[in-house]
GUNU-139845 format. One record per atom (N, C-alpha, C): residue number from 1; atom name; x, y, z. Coordinates in Angstrom, 2 decimals. Atoms other than C-alpha are relative to their C-alpha. Example, Ala and Ser with C-alpha at 12.3 -4.5 7.8 and 13.67 -1.06 7.14 Angstrom:
# residues 2
+-----+------+---------+---------+---------+
:   n : atom :      c1 :      c2 :      c3 :
+-----+------+---------+---------+---------+
:   1 :    N :    0.89 :   -1.19 :    0.00 :
:   1 :   CA :   12.30 :   -4.50 :    7.80 :
:   1 :    C :    0.90 :    1.20 :    0.00 :
:   2 :    N :   -0.82 :   -1.19 :   -0.06 :
:   2 :   CA :   13.67 :   -1.06 :    7.14 :
:   2 :    C :   -0.77 :    1.09 :    0.73 :
+-----+------+---------+---------+---------+
***
This chain:
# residues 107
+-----+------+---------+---------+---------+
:   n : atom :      c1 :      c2 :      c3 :
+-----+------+---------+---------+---------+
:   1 :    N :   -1.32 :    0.37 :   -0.42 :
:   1 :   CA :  163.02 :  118.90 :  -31.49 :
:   1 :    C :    0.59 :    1.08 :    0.92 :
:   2 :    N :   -0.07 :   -1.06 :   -1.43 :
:   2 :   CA :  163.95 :  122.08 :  -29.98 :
:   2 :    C :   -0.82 :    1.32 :    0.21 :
:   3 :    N :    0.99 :   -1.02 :   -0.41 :
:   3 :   CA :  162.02 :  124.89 :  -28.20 :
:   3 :    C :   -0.29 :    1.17 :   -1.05 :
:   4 :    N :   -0.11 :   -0.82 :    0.91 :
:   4 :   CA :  160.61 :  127.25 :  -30.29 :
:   4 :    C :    0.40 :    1.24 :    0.37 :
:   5 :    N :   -0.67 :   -1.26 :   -0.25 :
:   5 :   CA :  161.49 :  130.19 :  -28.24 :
:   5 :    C :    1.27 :   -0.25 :    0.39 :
:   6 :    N :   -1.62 :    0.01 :   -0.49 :
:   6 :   CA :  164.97 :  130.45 :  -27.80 :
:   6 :    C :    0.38 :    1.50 :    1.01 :
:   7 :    N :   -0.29 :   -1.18 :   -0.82 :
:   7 :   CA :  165.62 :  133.02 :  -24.78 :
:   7 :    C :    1.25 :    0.92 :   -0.71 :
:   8 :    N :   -1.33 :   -0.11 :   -0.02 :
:   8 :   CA :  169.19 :  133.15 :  -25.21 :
:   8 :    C :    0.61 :    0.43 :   -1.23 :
:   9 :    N :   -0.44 :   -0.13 :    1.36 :
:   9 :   CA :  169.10 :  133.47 :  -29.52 :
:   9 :    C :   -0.39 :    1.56 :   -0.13 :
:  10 :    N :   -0.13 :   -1.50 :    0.59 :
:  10 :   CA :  169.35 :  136.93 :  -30.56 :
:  10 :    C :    0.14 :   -0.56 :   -1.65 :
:  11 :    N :    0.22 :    0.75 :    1.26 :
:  11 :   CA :  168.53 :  136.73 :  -34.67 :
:  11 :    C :    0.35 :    1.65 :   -0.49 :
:  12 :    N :   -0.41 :   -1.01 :    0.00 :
:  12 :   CA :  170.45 :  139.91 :  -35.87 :
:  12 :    C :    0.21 :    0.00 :   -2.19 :
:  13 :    N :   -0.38 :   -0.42 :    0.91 :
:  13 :   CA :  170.66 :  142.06 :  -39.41 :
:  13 :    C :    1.48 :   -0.51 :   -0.40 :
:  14 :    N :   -1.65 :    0.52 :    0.12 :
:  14 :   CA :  174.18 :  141.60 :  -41.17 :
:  14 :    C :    0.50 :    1.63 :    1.14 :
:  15 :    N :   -0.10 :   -1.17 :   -1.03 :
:  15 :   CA :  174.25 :  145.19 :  -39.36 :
:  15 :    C :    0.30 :    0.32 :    1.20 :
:  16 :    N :    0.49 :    0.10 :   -1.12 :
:  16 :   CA :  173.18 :  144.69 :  -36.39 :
:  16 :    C :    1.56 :   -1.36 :    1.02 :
:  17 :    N :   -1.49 :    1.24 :   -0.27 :
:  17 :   CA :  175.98 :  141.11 :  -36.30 :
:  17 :    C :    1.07 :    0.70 :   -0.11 :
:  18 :    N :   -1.66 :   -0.84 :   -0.14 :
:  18 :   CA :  178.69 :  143.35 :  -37.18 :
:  18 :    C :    0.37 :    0.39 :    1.13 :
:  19 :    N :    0.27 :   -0.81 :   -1.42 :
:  19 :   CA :  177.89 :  145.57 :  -34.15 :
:  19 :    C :    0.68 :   -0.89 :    1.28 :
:  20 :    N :   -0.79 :    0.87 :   -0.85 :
:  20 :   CA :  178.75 :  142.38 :  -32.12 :
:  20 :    C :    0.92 :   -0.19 :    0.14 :
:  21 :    N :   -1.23 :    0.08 :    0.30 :
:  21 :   CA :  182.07 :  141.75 :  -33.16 :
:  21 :    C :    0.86 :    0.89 :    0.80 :
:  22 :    N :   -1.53 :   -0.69 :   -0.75 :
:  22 :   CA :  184.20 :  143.57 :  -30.46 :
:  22 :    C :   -0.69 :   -0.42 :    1.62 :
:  23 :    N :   -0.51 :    0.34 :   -1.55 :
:  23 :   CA :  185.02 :  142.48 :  -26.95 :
:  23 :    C :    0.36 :   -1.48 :   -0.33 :
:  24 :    N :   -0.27 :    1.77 :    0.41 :
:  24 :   CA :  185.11 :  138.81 :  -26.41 :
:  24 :    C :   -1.48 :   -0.37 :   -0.69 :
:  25 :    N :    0.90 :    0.37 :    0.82 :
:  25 :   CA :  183.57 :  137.07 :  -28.81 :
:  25 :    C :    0.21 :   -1.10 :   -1.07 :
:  26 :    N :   -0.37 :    1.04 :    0.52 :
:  26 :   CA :  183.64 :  133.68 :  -31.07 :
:  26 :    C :   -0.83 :    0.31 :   -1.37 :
:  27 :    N :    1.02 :    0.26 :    1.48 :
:  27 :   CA :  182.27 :  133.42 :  -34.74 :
:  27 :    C :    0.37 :   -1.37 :   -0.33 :
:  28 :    N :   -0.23 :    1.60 :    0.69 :
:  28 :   CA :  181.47 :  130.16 :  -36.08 :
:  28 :    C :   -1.41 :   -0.06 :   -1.09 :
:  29 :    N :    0.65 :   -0.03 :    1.32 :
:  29 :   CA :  180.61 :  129.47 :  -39.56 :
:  29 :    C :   -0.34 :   -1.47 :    0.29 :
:  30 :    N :    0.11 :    1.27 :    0.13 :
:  30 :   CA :  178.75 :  126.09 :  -39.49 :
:  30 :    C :   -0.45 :   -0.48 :   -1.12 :
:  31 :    N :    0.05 :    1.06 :    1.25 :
:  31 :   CA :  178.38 :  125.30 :  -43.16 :
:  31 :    C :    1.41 :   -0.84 :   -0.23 :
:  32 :    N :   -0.88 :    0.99 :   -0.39 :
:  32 :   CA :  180.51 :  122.62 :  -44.47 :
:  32 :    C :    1.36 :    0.81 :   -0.21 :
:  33 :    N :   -1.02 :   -0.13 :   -0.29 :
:  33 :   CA :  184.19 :  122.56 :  -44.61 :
:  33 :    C :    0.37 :    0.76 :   -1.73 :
:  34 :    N :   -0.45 :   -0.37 :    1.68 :
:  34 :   CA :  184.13 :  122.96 :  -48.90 :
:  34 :    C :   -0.67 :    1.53 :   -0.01 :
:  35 :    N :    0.49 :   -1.43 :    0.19 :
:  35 :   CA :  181.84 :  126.24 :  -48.15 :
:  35 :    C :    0.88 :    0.73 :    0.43 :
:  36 :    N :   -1.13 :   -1.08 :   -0.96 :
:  36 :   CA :  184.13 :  127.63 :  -45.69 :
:  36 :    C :    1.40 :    0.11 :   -0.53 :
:  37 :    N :   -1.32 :    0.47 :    0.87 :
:  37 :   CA :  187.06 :  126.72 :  -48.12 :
:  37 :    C :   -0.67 :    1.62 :   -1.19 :
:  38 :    N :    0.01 :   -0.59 :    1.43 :
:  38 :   CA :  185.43 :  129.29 :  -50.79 :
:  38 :    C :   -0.63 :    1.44 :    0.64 :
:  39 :    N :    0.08 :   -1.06 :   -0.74 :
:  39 :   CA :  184.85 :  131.88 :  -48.27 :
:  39 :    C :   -0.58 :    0.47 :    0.96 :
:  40 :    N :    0.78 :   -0.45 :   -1.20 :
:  40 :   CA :  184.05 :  133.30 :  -44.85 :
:  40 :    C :    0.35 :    1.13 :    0.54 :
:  41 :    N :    0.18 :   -1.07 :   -0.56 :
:  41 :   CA :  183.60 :  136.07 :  -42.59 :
:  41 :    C :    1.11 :   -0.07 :    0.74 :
:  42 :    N :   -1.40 :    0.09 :   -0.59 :
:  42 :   CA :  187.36 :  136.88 :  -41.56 :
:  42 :    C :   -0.69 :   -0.06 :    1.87 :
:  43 :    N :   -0.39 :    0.09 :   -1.19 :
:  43 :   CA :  188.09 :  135.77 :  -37.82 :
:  43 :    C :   -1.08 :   -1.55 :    0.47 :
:  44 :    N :    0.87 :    1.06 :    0.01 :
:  44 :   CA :  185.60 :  132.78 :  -38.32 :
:  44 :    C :    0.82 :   -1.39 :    0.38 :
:  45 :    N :   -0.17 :    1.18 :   -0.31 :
:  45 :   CA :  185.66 :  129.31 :  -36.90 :
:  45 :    C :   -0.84 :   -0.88 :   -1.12 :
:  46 :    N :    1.16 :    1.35 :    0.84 :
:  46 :   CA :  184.45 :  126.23 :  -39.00 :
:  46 :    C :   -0.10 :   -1.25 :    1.06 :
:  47 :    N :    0.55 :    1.42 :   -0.84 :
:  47 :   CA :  182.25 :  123.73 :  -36.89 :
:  47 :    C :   -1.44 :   -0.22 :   -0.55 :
:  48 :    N :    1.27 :    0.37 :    0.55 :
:  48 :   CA :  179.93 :  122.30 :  -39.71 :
:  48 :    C :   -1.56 :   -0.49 :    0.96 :
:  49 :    N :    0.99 :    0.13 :   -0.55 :
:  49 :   CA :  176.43 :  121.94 :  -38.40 :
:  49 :    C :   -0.40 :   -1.55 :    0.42 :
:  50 :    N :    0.53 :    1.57 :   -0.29 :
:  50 :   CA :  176.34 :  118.40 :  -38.05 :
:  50 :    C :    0.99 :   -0.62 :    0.68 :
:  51 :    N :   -1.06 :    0.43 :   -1.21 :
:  51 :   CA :  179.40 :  118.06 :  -35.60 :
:  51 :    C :    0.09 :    1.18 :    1.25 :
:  52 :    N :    0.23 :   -0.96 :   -1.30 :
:  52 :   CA :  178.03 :  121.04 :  -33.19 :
:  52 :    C :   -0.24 :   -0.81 :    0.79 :
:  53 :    N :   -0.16 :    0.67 :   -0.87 :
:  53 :   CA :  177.12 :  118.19 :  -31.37 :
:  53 :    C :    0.85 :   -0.74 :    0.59 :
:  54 :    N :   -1.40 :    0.80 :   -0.95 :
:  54 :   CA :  180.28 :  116.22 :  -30.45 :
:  54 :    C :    0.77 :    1.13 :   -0.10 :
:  55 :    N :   -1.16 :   -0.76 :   -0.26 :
:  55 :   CA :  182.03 :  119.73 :  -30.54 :
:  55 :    C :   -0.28 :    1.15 :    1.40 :
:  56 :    N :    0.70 :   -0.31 :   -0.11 :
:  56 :   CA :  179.88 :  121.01 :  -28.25 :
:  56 :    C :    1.05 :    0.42 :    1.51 :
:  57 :    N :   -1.07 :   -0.57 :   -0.65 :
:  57 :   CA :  182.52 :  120.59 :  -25.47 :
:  57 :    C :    0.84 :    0.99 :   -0.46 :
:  58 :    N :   -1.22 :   -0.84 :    0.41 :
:  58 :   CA :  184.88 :  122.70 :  -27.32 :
:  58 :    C :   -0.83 :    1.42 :    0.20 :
:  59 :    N :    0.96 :   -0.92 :    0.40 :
:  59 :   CA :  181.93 :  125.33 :  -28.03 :
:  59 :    C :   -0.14 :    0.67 :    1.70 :
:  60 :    N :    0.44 :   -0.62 :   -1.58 :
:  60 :   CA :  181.61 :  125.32 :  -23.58 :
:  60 :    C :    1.29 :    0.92 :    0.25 :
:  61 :    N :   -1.19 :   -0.34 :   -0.79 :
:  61 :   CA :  185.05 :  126.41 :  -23.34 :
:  61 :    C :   -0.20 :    1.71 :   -0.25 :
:  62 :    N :   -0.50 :   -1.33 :   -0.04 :
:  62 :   CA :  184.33 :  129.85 :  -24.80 :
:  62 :    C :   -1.15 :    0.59 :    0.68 :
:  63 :    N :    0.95 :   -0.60 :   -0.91 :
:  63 :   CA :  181.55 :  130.31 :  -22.14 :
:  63 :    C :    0.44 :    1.49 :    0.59 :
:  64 :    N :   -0.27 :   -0.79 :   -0.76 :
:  64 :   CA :  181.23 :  133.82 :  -20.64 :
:  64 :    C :    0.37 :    0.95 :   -1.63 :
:  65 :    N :    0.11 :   -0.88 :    1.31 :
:  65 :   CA :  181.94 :  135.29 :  -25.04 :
:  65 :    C :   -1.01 :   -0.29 :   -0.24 :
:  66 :    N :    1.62 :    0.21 :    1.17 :
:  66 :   CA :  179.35 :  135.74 :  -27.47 :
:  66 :    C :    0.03 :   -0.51 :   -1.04 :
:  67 :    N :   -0.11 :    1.23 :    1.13 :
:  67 :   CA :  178.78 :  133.39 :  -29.71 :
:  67 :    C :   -0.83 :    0.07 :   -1.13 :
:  68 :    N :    0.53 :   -0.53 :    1.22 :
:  68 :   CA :  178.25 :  134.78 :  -33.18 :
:  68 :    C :   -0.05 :   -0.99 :   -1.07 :
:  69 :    N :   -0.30 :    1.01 :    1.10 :
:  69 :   CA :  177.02 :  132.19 :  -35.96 :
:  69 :    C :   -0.76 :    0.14 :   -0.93 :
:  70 :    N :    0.16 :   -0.48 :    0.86 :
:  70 :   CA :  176.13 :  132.33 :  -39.17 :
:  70 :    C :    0.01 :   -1.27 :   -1.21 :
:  71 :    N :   -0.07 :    0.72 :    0.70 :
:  71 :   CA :  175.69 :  129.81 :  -42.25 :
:  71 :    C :   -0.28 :    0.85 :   -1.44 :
:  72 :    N :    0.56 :   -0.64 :    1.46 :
:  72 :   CA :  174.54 :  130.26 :  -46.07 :
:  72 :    C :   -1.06 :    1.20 :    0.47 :
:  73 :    N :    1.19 :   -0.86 :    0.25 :
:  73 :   CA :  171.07 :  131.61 :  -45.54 :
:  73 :    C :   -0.88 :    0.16 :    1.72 :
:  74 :    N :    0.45 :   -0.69 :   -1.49 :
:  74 :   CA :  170.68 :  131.81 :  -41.59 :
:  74 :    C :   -1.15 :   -1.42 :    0.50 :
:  75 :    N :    0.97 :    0.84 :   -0.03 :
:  75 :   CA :  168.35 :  128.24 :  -41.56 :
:  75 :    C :    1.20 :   -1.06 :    0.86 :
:  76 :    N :   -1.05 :    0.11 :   -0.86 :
:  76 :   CA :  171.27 :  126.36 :  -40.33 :
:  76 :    C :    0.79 :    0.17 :    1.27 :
:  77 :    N :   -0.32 :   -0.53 :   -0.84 :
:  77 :   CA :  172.79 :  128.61 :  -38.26 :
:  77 :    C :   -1.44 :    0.17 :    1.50 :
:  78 :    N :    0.90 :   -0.20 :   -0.84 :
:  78 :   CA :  169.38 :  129.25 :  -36.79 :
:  78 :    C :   -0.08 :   -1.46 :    1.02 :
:  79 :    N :   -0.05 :    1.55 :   -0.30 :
:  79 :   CA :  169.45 :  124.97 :  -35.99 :
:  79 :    C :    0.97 :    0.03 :    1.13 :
:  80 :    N :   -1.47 :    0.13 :   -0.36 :
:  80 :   CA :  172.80 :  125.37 :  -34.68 :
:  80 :    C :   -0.29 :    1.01 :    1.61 :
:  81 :    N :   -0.12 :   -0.50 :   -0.83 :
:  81 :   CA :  172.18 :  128.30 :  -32.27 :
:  81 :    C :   -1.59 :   -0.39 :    1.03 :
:  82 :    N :    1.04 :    0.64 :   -0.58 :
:  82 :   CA :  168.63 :  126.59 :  -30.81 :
:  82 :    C :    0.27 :   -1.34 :    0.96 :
:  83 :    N :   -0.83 :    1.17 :   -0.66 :
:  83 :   CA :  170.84 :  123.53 :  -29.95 :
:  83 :    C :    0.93 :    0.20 :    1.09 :
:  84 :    N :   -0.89 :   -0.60 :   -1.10 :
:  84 :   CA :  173.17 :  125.62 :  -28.11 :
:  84 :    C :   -0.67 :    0.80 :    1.17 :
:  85 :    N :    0.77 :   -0.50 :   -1.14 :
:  85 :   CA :  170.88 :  127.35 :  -26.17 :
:  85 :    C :   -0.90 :   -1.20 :    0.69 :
:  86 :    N :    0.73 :    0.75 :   -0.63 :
:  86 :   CA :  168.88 :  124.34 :  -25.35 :
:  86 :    C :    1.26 :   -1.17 :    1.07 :
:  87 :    N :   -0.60 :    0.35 :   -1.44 :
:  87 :   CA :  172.16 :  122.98 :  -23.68 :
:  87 :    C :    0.92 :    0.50 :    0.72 :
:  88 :    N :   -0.04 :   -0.91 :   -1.19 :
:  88 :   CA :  172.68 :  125.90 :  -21.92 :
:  88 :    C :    0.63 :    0.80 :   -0.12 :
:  89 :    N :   -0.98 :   -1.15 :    0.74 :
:  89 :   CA :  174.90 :  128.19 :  -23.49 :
:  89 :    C :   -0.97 :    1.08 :   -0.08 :
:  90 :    N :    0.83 :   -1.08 :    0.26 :
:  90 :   CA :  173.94 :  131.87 :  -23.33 :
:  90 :    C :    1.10 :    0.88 :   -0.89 :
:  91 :    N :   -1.04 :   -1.36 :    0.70 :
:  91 :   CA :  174.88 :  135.07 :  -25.16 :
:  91 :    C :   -0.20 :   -0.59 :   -1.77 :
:  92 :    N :    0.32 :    0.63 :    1.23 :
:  92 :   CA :  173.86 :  133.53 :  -28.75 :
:  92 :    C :   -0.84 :    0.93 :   -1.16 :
:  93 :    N :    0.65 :   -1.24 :    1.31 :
:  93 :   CA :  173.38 :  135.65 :  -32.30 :
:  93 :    C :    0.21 :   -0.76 :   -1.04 :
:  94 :    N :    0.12 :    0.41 :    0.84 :
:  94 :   CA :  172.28 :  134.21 :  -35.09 :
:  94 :    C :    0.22 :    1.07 :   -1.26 :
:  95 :    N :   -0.76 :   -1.00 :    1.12 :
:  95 :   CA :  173.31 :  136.35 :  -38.56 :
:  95 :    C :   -1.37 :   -0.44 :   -1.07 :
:  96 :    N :    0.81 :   -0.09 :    0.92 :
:  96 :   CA :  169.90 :  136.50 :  -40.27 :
:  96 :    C :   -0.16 :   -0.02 :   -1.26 :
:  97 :    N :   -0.17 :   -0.33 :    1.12 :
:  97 :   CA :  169.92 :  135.75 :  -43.69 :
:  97 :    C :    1.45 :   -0.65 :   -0.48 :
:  98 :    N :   -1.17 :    0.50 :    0.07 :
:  98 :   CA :  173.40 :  134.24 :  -43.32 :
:  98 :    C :    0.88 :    0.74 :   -0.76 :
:  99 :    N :   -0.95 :   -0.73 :    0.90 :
:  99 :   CA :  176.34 :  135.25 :  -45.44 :
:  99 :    C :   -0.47 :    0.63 :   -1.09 :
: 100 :    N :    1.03 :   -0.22 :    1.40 :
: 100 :   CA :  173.92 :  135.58 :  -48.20 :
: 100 :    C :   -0.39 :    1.48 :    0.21 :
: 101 :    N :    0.73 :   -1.49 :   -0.19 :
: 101 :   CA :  172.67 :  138.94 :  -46.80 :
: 101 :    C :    1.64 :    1.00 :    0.46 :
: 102 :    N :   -1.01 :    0.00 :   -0.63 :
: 102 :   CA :  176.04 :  139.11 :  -44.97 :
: 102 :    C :    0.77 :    1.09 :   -1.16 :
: 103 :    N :   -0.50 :   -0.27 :    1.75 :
: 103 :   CA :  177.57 :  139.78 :  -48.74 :
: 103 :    C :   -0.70 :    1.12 :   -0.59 :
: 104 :    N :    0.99 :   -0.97 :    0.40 :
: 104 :   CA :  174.69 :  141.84 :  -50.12 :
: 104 :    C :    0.52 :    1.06 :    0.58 :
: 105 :    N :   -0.35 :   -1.42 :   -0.66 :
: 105 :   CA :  175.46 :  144.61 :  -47.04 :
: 105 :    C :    0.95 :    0.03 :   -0.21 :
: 106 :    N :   -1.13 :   -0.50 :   -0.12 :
: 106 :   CA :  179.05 :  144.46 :  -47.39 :
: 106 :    C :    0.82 :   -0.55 :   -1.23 :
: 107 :    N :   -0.48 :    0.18 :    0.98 :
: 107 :   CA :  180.07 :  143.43 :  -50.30 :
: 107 :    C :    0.66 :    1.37 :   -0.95 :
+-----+------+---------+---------+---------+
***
């Protein structure tokens, strides 16, 4: 379904994702709406993984930031940022391990 190399995906530590977080820059949590209800990574967007595609316009507008995303366990997110790079979006970091590891380092 989509390419297995992703140019454009960067697949980052919770470490390494933090590091990203300053200049311009978007986070989007794409688990669902009841996950993101019971907690997320302050400054986060919710655009569940299964409406990245009809949001996908909204997702172009923050062309030219970096587009930090992240789910439970990074399987998701990984889905999510393969889709975005395949229609054409660059600058893309996936959060390895998702919140799940996310938590572990900073908890």
């Amino acid at each position: 379904m989509f390419k297995l190399f992703n140019k454009n995906v960067k697949n980052l530590r919770p470490d390494e994702f933090k590091n990203e977080m300053t200049g311009e820059f978007v986070l989007i949590d794409v688990r669902t709406k009841d996950e993101f209800k019971m907690g997320h990574i302050d400054k986060a967007v919710n655009i569940p993984i299964d409406r990245i595609s009809t949001k996908i316009g909204d997702i172009r507008k923050y062309s030219g930031k970096k587009l930090l995303i992240y789910c439970l366990s990074g399987a998701r997110s990984s889905s999510a940022a393969a889709f975005l790079d395949n229609a054409g979006l660059e600058g893309i970091y996936n959060l390895s391990g998702g919140i799940s590891a996310w938590n572990r380092t900073f908890a």
